[in-house]
C-alpha positions in Angstrom: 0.0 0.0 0.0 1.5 3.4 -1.1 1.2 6.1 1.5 0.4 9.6 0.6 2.7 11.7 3.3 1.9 15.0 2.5 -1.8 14.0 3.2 -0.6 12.3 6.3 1.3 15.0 7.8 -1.6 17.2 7.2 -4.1 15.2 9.1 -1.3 14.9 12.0 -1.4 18.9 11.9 -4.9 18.9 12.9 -5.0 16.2 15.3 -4.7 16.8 18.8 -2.3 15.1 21.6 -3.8 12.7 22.4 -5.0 11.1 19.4 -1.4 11.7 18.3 -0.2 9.3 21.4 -2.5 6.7 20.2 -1.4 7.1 16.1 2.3 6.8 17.5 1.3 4.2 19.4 -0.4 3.0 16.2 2.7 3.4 14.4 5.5 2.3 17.0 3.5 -0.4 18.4 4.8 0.8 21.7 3.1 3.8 24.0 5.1 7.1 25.0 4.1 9.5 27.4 5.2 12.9 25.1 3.1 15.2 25.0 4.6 17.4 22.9 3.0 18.3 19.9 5.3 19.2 17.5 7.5 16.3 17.9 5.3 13.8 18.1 4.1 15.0 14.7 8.1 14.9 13.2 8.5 11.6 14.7 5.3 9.9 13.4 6.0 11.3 10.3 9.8 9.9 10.2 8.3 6.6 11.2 5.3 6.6 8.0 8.0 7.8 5.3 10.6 5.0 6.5 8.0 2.3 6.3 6.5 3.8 3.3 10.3 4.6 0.9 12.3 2.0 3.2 14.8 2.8 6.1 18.0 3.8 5.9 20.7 1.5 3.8 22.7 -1.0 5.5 26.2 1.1 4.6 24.7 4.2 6.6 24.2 2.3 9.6 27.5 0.5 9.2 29.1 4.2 9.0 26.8 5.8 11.1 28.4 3.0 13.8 32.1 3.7 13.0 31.3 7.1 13.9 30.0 6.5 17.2 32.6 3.9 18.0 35.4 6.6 16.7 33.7 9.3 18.8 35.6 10.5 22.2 33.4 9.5 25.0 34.2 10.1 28.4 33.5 6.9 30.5 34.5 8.2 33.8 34.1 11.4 35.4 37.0 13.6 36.2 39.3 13.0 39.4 38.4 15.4 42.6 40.7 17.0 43.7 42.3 15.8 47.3 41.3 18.1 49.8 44.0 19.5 51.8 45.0 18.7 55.4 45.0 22.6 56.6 41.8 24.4 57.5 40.6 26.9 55.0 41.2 30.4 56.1 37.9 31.8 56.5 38.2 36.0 55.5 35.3 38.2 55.3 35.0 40.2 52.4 32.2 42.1 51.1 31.9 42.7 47.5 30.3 45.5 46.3 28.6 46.2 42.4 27.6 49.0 41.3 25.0 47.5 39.0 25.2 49.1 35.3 26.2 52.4 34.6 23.2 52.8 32.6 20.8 52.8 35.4 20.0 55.8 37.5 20.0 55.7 41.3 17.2 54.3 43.5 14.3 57.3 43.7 14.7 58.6 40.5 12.4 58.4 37.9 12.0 57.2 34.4 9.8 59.1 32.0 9.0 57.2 28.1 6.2 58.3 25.6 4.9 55.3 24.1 1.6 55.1 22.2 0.7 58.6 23.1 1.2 57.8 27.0 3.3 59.2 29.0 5.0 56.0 31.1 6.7 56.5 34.8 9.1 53.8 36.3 10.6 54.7 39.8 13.9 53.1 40.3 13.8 51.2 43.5 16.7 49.9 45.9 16.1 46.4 44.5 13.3 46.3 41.7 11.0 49.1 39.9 7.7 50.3 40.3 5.1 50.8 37.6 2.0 51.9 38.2 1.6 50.4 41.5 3.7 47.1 41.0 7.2 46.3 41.5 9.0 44.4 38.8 12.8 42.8 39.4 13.9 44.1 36.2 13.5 46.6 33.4 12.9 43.9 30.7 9.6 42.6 33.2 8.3 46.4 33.5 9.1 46.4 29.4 7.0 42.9 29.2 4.4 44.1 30.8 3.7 48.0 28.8 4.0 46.0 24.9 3.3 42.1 25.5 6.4 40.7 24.5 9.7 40.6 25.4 11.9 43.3 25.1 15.3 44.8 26.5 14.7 47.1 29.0 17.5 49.7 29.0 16.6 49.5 25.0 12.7 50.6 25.6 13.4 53.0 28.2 16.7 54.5 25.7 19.2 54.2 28.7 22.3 54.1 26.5 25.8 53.7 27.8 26.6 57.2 26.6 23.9 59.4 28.3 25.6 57.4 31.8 28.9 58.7 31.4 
């Protein structure tokens, strides 16, 4: 029987997870517990075109082994390191980071026009606040104004060179 794989992939489009688990199922004769959509869909279809064209030849396996046998593999994990017979010194040091040079100090405000609005971000200690909520970074207060990701130093245009 000559299988039609464009028309199979189509249908595998527009079926959902769980009948996909039962076609692979179908297809494998073995169950799996994915439940991701996408590759259950590749993998189904790998599995129809092989059965339908034939697998791969015996030479590409034979290769596809030499490879694997030629490949580096580490079989043992590296030695530790012996741990010395003296007590650690234990020193206190504090470290201390400035944060980036684009950002302005805790209090200040940050004023951006965007979409005919007038936006306001104070600049906390440890987060911002926006509009009543405190975000942990610029990129979150960012996410939440447009609905997608986006660099926050970028969208409030804090550039290295206004810092300096």
């Amino acid at each position: 029987m000559k299988l039609n794989i464009a028309k199979e992939v189509a249908s595998l489009q527009r079926m959902t997870v769980r009948e996909l688990r039962r076609r692979y199922a179908e297809v494998f004769g073995e169950e799996t517990r994915a439940g991701n959509k996408a590759w259950l869909i590749k993998r189904i279809a790998w599995r129809l075109q092989s059965l339908a064209e034939g697998d791969i030849s015996q030479r590409a396996r034979q290769r596809a082994a030499e490879l694997a046998n030629d490949a580096d593999v580490r079989l043992s994990p590296p030695k530790a390191t012996p741990a010395s017979s003296a007590p650690p010194s234990r020193t206190k040091s504090t470290v201390v980071t400035t944060g980036d040079d684009r950002l302005p100090p805790p209090g200040t405000t940050i004023t951006r026009e965007y979409k005919g609005q007038t936006l306001q971000v104070k600049v906390l200690p440890k987060g911002f606040e926006f509009e009543g909520e405190v975000y942990k970074s610029l990129s979150a207060v960012a996410r939440a104004i447009t609905g997608q990701h986006c660099n926050g130093y970028h969208f409030f245009r804090l550039r290295k060179e206004q810092a300096k």
